[in-house]
Structures are given as structure tokens and as C-alpha cells.
N, C-alpha and C positions, 0 to 999 in steps of 0.2 A: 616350478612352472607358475607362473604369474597368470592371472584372470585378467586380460587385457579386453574385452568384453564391454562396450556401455550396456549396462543391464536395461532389461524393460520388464515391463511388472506381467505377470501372467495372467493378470485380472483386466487389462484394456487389451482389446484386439477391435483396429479399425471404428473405431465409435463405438462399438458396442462392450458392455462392463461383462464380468460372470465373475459373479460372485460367492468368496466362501464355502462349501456347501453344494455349491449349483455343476451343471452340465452343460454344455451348446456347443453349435457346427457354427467352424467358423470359414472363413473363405479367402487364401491368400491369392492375393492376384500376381502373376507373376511371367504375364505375358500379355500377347496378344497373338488371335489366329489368323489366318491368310483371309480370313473373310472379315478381317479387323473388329470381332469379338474378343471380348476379355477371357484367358485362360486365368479360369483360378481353383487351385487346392483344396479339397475339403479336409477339414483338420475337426477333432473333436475333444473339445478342451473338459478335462473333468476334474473338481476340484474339492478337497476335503474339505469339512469344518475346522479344521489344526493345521495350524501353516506347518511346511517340510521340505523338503527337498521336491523339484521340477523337474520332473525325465521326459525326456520325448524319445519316441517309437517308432521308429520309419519302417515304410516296405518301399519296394519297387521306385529305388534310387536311381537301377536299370528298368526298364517301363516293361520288359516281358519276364520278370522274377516277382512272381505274384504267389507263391507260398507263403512269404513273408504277411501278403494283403490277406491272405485266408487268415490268416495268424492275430491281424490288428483289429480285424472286423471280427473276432470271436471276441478278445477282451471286450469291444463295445457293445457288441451283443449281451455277453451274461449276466442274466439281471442277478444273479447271487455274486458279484464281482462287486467286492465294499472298500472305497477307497479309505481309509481312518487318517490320514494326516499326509500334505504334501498335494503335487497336481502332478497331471498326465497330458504329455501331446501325444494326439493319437492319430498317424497320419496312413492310411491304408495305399495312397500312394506318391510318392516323391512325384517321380517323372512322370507328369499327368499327359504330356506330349509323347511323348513314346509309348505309356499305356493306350495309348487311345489308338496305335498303327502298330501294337502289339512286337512293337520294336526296342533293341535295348536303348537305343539311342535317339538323341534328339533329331526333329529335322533339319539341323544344319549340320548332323552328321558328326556330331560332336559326345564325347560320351560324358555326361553332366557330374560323374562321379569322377573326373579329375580337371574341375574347372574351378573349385572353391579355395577360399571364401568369395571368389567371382569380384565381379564391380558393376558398377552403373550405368558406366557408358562402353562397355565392350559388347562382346558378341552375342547371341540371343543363349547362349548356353550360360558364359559370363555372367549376364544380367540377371540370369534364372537363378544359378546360384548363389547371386546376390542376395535376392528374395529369400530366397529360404534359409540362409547362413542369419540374413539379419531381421528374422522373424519367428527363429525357432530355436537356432542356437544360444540367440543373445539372450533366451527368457531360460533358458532350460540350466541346472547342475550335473545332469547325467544326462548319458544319449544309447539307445541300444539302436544299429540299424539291420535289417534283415534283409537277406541277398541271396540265392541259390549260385549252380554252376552256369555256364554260358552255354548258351546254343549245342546241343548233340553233345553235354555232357552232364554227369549226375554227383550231386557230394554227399560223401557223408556227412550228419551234424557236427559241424563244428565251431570256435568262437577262435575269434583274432582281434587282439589287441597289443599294446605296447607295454611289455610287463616289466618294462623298467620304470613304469608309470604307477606308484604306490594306488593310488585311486581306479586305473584301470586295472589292475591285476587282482585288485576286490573285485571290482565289478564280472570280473572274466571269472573268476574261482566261484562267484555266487551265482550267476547264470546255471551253472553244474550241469556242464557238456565233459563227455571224455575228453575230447580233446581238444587243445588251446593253442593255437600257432601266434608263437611270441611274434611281432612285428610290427611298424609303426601304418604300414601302409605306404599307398602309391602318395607323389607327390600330388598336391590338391584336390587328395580321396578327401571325403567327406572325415569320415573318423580322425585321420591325421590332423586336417586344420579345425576339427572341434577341437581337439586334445590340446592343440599347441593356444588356442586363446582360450583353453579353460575350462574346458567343456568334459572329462573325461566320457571317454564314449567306444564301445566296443561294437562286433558285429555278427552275424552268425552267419555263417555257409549251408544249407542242405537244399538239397533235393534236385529240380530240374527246372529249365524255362516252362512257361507256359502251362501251367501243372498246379494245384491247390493240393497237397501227398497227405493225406491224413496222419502218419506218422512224423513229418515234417512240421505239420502245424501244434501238433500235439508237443511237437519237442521246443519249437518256439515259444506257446505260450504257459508250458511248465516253466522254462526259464527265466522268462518276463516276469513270473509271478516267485519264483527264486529271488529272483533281483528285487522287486518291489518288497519284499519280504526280510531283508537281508538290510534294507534300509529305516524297516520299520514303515511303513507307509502301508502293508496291509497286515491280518493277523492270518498266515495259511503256514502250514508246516513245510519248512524248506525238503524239496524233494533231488535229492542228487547221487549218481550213480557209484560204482563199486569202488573209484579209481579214475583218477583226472590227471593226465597226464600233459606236460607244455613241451610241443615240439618246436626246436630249434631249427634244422634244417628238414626240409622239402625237397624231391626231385622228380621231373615228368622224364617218365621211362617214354621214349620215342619207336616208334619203327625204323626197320631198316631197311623194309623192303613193300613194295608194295601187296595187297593182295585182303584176303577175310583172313579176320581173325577167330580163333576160338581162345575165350578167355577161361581161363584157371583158376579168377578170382571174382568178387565185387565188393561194392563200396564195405569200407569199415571191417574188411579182413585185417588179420593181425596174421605178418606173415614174416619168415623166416629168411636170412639171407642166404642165397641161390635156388630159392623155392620158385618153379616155375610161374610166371603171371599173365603169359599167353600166347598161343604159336599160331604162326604167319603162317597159312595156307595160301594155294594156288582157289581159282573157283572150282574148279576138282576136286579139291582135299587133298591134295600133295602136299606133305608140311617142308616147305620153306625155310624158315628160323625158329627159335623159339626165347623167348624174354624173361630173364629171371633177377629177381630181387638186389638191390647192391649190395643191401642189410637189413638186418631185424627193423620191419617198420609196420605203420599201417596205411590202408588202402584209403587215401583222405579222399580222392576223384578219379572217375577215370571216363571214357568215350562210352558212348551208348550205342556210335556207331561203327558197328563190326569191318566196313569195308575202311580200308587204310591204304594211305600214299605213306613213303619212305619221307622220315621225319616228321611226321604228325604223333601229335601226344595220347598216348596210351591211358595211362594210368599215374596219379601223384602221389607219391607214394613219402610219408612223414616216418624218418628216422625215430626210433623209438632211443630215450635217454639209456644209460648206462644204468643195469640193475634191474631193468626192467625186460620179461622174457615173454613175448609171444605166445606162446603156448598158455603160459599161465595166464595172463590176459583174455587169453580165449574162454578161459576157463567159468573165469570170476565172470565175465559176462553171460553166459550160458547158465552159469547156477543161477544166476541171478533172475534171471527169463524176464526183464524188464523190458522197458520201452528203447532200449540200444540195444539190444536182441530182435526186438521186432521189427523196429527201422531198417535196418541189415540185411533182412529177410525181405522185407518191401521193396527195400532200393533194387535188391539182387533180383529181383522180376522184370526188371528192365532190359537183363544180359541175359544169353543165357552162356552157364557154365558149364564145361565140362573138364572132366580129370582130363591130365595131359597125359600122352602118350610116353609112359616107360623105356623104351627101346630108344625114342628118336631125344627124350631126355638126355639118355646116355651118351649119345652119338653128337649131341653138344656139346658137353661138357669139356 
């Protein structure tokens, strides 16, 4: 993979220098609003006395996935956070137009995370991604971006990049999420065209729109500080869970029918194939259908909202590799009683679970 990249130095931004050593807010402009004011990003550039490696931080690429912003404003915040070698972009929110209508998308309706690397004279999504593609990626060596689930639905922590990519699949194994969904991404996601001019760059999935999860922030900026760590760029003991697993295939279990669900599981179950994962009631309680497992996998997302149309997505559910057994999974993480035991337990407050019914089990099968 070639650096096709005209580099810029991470010491000039807009006229103003920072240097070595130093910290400052900087401000990309990368628009204009309907009352023809300048829309511009606040970015917070921080830089060691020992030159290093360049990583930029993103959140809220979609403007209402603001976990990731709880996440980037802690690293600025803590004044015991000591950079030793290397700089940091540190950007709390991408889509500064759609955070501000609390929406994923831009006002032209456009979703800004499949417009890049964008251009100059295209459409105001286009041109946004232009901005930012040639002001953050061109300066940066590494990229981590941080993202939640969409609208009325919740994920487990997890990290995706393209691990055919020797530099991405460090970066993905040194973040130390359990679980790693191999993949390059959508065409003109953000990650894909950092990666493809040089940039290797991964990204992390948890929690919910609209939501700052404390154990979702807590597992972002463990990670972030894994990775800074891992690069040498700070001195903190890499902290990583029992067992790290890279799932190759994904599948969202649908409905078949309409009506309330009662779920069987949530996020980050490690489950068994034809283990039940949620049956279609009537608004009565008449159970309907019932939903179970293709195969041994885990619970990577699923719907927060219990009422369901026939064909709406359930639950996503990540095939677990061969060798690797559920039960024992469960296990290692439970002794463990860390912070992927407690996210698990937090996310699952969003659903509520209940056993599934024995008899009408049966009567499925």
C-alpha cells in the first residue's frame, strides 16, 4: 500500500504554529451555514517534545454518535494524560452539522461517512469531506474513529478494520477489544479511504445514539491509550482483555412476523447455535414465532426496540471462528469480572430479557 498523501507538517494549522512540546484549539472551517457563517471544527492539536508518530481521534463522523465525544473530551481533559513522543488530533466531533440537529446526517441529507476523500467543487457533503480528508488525514500516520449503533439500536464494544492490512491489524490487536470484525468498509467510509492513501486507520462500535454510556467511554479511552501505548508515544501498561477474537462473517437475524418481542438475549452474549434469541408475541402475549441462533456466535448488536414489522433486524449476530466454544467464552469472561463483563451488564439495561418459553421452544423446533 503506497502513501499517496502530499503530507503537511502538524506544526502549521491556518497561520498559526504549535510547537514541540505545546497544545492548542484549532479550527477547521469546512463550510458555511444558511445564515452564511463559517462552520468550523474544533480540533485540539497536542504535541510532544520527541517527534513520533501523528494519530488523529475522531467522534461523531455521524453527528448523533456522541460516545465516541464523551471519549475524546476525557483524553483532553486529564491533566495526568502525558504525551512522551509523537502528536495527537483530537477531534470530539466530525459532523459538526449534524451534531448541532442532533442528526446522523448532513443537511443535504447526505451521510458524510460515505462521501470521502470528497472534492472541492461537489456537493456540500463532498466538499465537507474534502476538508477534513485534506486536513487531518494528510498530517496524520494512524487514525482511530469512534462510532456507536444507529438510531433504536445498541452494540457491543467492538473494533473493525481491514486485517489483511499488516498496520491495521496492529492497530486493531493493540486497541484490545474482544472482538475484531475483519473488513475494509463501506465504499468512501472514512477508514477505507484513509487506509487506501496511507493512513492505516481502524474504528470502534459501542453503545447507542444520542447517549455518553460510561462503560462505552471507558472502553474507548482504555483503547486509545492501548494504542498510544503500543506505539510508544505514552508510558501506561497496555491493558487487554481475556481473549480477542476476529470475526469473519456477520448476520442480522430478521423478523418474520410482526408484533413485541421478548428478547432471550443482549448485546455481547456469547451464544450457542439453535439457542433461542427472541419470540414474536401478539400485544396479548400469544407467542407467534420464535428466533434462534444459525451458529455458535456472538451478540455483536441488536434493536432496543421491542415492537417489530416482518423484516426488520433483530439482532447481529458475529460467527464465532472454529476452536472457539461459547460456553467457555462465557466463562473466561465472567472470571474475569472486568470491564467486558460490566459493559454487557450495562448495555443489557436497555432490553429487558426474559427465559424463553420451554414448551413453545419445543413446538418450534
Amino acid at each position: 500500500m503506497s502513501d499517496r498523501r502530499e503530507r503537511k507538517s502538524i506544526g502549521e494549522w491556518f497561520g498559526d504554529t504549535i510547537a514541540p512540546g505545546e497544545s492548542g484549539e484549532v479550527y477547521l472551517a469546512v463550510g458555511e451555514s444558511y445564515t452564511s457563517g463559517t462552520v468550523k471544527i474544533p480540533m485540539h492539536i497536542r504535541r510532544a517534545k520527541e517527534d513520533g508518530p501523528v494519530v488523529f481521534i475522531t467522534a461523531a463522523l455521524h453527528g448523533d454518535e456522541i460516545n465516541g465525544t464523551g471519549a475524546v473530551r476525557q483524553i483532553i481533559q486529564d491533566p495526568e494524560f502525558e504525551l512522551l513522543r509523537g502528536s495527537l488530533i483530537l477531534v470530539p466531533v466530525l459532523n459538526i452539522l449534524g451534531f448541532d440537529r442532533h442528526s446522523r446526517y448532513l443537511p443535504d441529507r447526505r451521510d458524510l461517512n460515505r462521501c470521502f476523500p470528497g472534492t472541492v467543487s461537489g456537493s456540500l457533503a463532498s466538499r465537507m469531506a474534502y476538508s477534513i480528508f485534506n486536513e487531518i488525514v494528510t498530517r496524520s500516520d494512524y487514525g482511530i474513529d469512534l462510532h456507536t449503533a444507529s438510531v433504536r439500536r445498541t452494540n457491543y464494544p467492538n473494533v473493525r478494520g481491514d486485517m489483511t492490512n499488516p498496520k491495521v491489524r496492529k492497530l486493531a490487536r493493540s486497541f484490545g477489544s474482544e472482538l475484531i470484525l475483519n473488513g475494509q468498509g463501506p465504499r468512501g467510509g472514512f477508514r477505507r479511504e484513509a487506509c487506501k492513501a496511507g493512513c492505516p486507520t481502524i474504528i470502534m462500535e459501542g453503545g447507542e445514539v444520542w447517549k455518553v454510556e460510561p462503560g462505552i467511554v471507558e472502553t474507548a479511552t482504555r483503547g486509545i491509550k492501548n494504542v498510544l501505548g503500543s506505539l510508544e508515544m505514552i508510558d501506561l501498561p497496555i491493558n487487554v482483555p481475556e481473549y480477542q477474537i476476529i470475526i469473519e462473517k456477520t448476520k442480522w437475524i430478521r423478523a418474520d412476523f410482526g408484533g413485541f418481542l421478548q428478547f432471550h438475549i443482549k448485546p455481547g452474549d456469547l451464544v450457542e447455535k439453535d439457542q433461542p434469541l427472541a419470540t414474536n408475541t401478539t400485544l396479548l402475549g400469544d407467542d407467534m414465532n420464535m428466533l434462534f441462533a444459525p451458529f455458535d456466535g456472538v451478540i455483536i448488536g441488536m434493536t432496543s426496540l421491542p415492537a417489530i414489522s416482518p423484516g426488520e433486524p433483530i439482532c447481529n449476530i458475529g460467527k464465532l471462528p472454529k476452536g472457539y466454544k461459547p460456553s467457555t467464552l462465557t466463562k473466561m469472561r465472567s472470571d474475569e469480572d472486568g470491564l467486558e463483563q460490566r459493559v454487557s451488564e450495562e448495555l443489557g439495561s436497555s432490553v429487558l430479557v426474559v427465559e424463553p418459553s420451554e414448551d413453545f421452544q419445543e413446538d418450534q423446533k
